[in-house]
C-alpha positions as CSV (number, residue, x, y, z in Angstrom):
1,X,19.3,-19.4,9.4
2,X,15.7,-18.2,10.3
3,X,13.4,-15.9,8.8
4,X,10.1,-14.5,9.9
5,X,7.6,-13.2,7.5
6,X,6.1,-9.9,7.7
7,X,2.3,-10.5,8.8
8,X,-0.9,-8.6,7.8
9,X,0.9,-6.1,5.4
10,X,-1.2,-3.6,3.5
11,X,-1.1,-3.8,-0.5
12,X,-0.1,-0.6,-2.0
13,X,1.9,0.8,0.7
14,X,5.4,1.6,1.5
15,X,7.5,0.2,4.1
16,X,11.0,0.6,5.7
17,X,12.9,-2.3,6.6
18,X,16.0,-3.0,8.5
19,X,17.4,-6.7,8.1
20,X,19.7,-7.4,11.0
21,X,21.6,-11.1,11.6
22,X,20.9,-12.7,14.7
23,X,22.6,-12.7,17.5
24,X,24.8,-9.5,15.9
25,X,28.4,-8.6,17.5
26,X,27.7,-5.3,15.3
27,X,26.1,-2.0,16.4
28,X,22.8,-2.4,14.4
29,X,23.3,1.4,13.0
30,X,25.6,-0.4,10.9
31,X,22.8,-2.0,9.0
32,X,21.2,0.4,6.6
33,X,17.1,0.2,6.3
34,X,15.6,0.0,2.9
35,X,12.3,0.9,1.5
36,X,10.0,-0.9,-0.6
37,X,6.4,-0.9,-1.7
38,X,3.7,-3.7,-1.8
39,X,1.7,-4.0,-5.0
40,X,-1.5,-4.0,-5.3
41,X,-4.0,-6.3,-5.1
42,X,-4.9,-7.1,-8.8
43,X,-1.1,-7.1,-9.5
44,X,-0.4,-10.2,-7.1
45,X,-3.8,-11.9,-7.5
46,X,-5.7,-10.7,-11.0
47,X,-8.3,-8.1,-11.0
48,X,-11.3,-10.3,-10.8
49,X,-9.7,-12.4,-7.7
50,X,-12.7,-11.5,-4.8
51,X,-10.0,-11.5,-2.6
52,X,-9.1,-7.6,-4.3
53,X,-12.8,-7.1,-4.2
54,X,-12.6,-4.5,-0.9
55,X,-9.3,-2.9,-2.6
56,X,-11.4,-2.0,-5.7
57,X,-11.3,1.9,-6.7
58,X,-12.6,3.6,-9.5
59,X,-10.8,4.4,-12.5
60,X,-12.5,7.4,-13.1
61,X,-14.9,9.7,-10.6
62,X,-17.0,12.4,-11.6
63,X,-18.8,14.4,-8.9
64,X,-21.4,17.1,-10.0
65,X,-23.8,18.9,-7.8
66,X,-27.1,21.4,-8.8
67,X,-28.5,22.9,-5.7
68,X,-28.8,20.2,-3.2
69,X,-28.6,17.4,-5.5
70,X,-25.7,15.5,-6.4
71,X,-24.5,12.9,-8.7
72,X,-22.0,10.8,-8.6
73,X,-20.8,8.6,-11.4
């Protein structure tokens, strides 16, 4: 039995798979795909990991703008 792991996958986004044996003697509709959903970053690696550092978003973002100026906080 072999197995390959899925390379370069994205955190927080969702996926369908289809898991088929190899070499099959079935029709591969047979085998039903399934979908699933990576976590995110600071769920697999803690928030302050710098490897999460370019998935960082802001809790909260307030956007305000008087004339041309604008402010964002």
């Amino acid at each position: 039995m072999e197995s390959q792991p899925f390379l370069n996958m994205k955190f927080e986004t969702d996926y369908f798979v289809k898991v088929v044996p190899f070499p099959s003697i079935k029709n591969e509709s047979n085998y039903h795909p399934f979908f699933f959903r990576t976590r995110a970053c600071d769920l697999l690696l803690q928030p302050d990991n710098l490897a999460c550092k370019p998935f960082w978003k802001p809790r909260n973002l307030n956007i305000s703008q008087h004339g041309s100026d604008m402010q964002v906080s």
